[in-house]
C-alpha positions as CSV (number, residue, x, y, z in Angstrom):
1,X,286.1,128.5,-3.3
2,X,285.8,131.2,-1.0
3,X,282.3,129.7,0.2
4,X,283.8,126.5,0.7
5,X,285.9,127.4,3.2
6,X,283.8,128.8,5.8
7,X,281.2,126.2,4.7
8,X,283.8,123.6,5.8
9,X,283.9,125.0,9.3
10,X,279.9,125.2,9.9
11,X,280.1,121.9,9.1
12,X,283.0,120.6,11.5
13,X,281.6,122.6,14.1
14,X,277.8,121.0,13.6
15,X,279.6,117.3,13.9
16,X,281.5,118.5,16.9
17,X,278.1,119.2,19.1
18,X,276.6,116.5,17.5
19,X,279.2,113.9,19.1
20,X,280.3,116.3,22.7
21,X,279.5,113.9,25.5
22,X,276.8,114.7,27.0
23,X,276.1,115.5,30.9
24,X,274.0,113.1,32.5
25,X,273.5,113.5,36.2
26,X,275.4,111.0,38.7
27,X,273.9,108.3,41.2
28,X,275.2,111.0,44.0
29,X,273.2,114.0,42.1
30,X,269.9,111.6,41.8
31,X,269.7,110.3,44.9
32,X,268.4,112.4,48.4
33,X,268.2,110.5,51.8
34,X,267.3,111.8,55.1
35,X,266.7,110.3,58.3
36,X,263.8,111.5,60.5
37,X,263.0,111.2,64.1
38,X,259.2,110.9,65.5
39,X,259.9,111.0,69.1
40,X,256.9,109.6,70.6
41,X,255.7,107.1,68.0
42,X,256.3,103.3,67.8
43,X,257.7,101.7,64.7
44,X,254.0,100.0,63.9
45,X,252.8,103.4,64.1
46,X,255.2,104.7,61.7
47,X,255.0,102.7,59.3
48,X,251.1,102.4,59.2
49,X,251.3,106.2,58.7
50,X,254.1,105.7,55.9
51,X,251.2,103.4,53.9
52,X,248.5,106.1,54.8
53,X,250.8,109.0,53.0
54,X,251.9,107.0,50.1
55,X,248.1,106.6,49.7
56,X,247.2,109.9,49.9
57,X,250.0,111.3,48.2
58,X,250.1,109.3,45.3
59,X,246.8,108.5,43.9
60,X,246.1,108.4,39.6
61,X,248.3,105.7,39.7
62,X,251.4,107.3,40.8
63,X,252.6,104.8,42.9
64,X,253.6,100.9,42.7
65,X,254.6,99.7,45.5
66,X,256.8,96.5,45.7
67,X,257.0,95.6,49.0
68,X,255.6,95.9,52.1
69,X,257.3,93.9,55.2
70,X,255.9,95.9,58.7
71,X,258.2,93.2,60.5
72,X,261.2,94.5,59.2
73,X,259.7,98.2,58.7
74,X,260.6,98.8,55.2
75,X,258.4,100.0,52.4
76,X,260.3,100.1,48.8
77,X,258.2,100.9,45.5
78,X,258.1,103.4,42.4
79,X,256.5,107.0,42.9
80,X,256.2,109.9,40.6
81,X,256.8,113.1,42.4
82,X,255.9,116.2,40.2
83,X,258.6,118.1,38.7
84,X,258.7,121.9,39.6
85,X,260.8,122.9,36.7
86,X,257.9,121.9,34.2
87,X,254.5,121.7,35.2
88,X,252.4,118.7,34.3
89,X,255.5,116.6,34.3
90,X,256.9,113.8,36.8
91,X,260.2,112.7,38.3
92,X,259.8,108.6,37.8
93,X,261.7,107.8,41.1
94,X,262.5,105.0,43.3
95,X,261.6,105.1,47.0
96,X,262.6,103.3,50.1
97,X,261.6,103.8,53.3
98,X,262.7,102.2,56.5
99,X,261.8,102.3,60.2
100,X,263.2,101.1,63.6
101,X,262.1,102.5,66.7
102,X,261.4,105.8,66.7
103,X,263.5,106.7,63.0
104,X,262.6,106.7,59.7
105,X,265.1,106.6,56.6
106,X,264.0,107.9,53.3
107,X,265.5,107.0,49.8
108,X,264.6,109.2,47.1
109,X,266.3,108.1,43.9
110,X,265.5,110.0,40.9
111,X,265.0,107.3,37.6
112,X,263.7,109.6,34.7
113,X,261.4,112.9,34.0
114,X,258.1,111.9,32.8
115,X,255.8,114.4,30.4
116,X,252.3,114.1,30.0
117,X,250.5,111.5,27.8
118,X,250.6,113.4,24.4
119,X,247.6,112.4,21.9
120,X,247.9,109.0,21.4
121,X,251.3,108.3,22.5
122,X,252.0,107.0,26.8
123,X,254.1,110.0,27.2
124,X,257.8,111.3,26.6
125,X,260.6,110.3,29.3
126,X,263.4,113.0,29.5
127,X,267.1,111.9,31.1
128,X,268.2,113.9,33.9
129,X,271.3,115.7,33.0
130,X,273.9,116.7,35.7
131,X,273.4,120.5,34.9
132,X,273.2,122.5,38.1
133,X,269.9,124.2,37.4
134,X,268.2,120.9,36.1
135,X,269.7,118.9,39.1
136,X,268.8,121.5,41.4
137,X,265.2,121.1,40.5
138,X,265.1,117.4,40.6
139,X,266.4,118.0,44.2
140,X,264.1,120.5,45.3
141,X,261.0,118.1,44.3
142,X,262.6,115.3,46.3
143,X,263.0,117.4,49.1
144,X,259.4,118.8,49.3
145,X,258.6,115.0,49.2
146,X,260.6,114.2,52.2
147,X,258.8,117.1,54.2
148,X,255.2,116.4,53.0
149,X,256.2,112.7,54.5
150,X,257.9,114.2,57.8
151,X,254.5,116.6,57.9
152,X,251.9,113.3,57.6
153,X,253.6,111.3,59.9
154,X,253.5,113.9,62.6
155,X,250.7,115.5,62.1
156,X,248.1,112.1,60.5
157,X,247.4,111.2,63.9
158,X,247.2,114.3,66.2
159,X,244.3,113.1,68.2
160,X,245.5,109.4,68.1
161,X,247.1,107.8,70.7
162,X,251.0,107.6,70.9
């Protein structure tokens, strides 16, 4: 008897992590925008450059675009970004950018981590919980994605001219 007892509290305590909600990040945590000026540059210029990085960026197969409309300057698709919490991993995330004159708004929104193909298997997709460290990495990759974009835009056409 006196085993049971103690045995009865492992086991309430096991069910109780087993059904704790769990914390997944918020649309707010996932998503990063930032608007960005290229003084200088037309909005045909901008987005041809916009096509140029996702093209360099994102080759392997790391990007599916879904639409391209240079009339109304917007470029929306899927991108993996890498993940800089583990290496050989991705952050699956959605991306929109959009031009007029001489602005650009990027949408980063963050959809799932994914891992590397494993054997056999297409790979293992991980959640994105809403702890700090974990959403702090996510972030972190998104922003080094907005300045690697802000960089080629500026700096793709140096000798071209404005």
């Amino acid at each position: 008897m006196k085993y049971c007892i103690p045995m009865v509290f492992l086991t309430l305590a096991q069910m109780a992590c087993l059904t704790a909600p769990v914390n997944m990040a918020t649309q707010e945590q996932r998503t990063m925008e930032k608007t960005l000026r290229f003084d200088g540059y037309r909005k045909q210029q901008i987005y041809d450059r916009s096509l140029q990085w996702i093209d360099t960026t994102f080759i392997f197969g790391k990007a599916h675009i879904e639409c391209r409309d240079p009339d109304e300057g917007r470029i929306t698709g899927t991108v993996m970004i890498p993940y800089h919490k583990i290496p050989g991993y991705y952050i699956r995330t959605g991306l929109e950018i959009d031009m007029k004159d001489t602005r650009s708004r990027m949408t980063l929104t963050a959809i799932n981590v994914s891992g590397p193909p494993a054997y056999d298997t297409s790979g293992v997709d991980l959640e994105i919980y809403g702890y700090d460290q974990e959403v702090r990495a996510v972030r972190t990759s998104m922003h080094d994605m907005i300045r690697s974009y802000s960089d080629y835009v500026l700096n793709a056409g140096k000798n071209d001219e404005r």
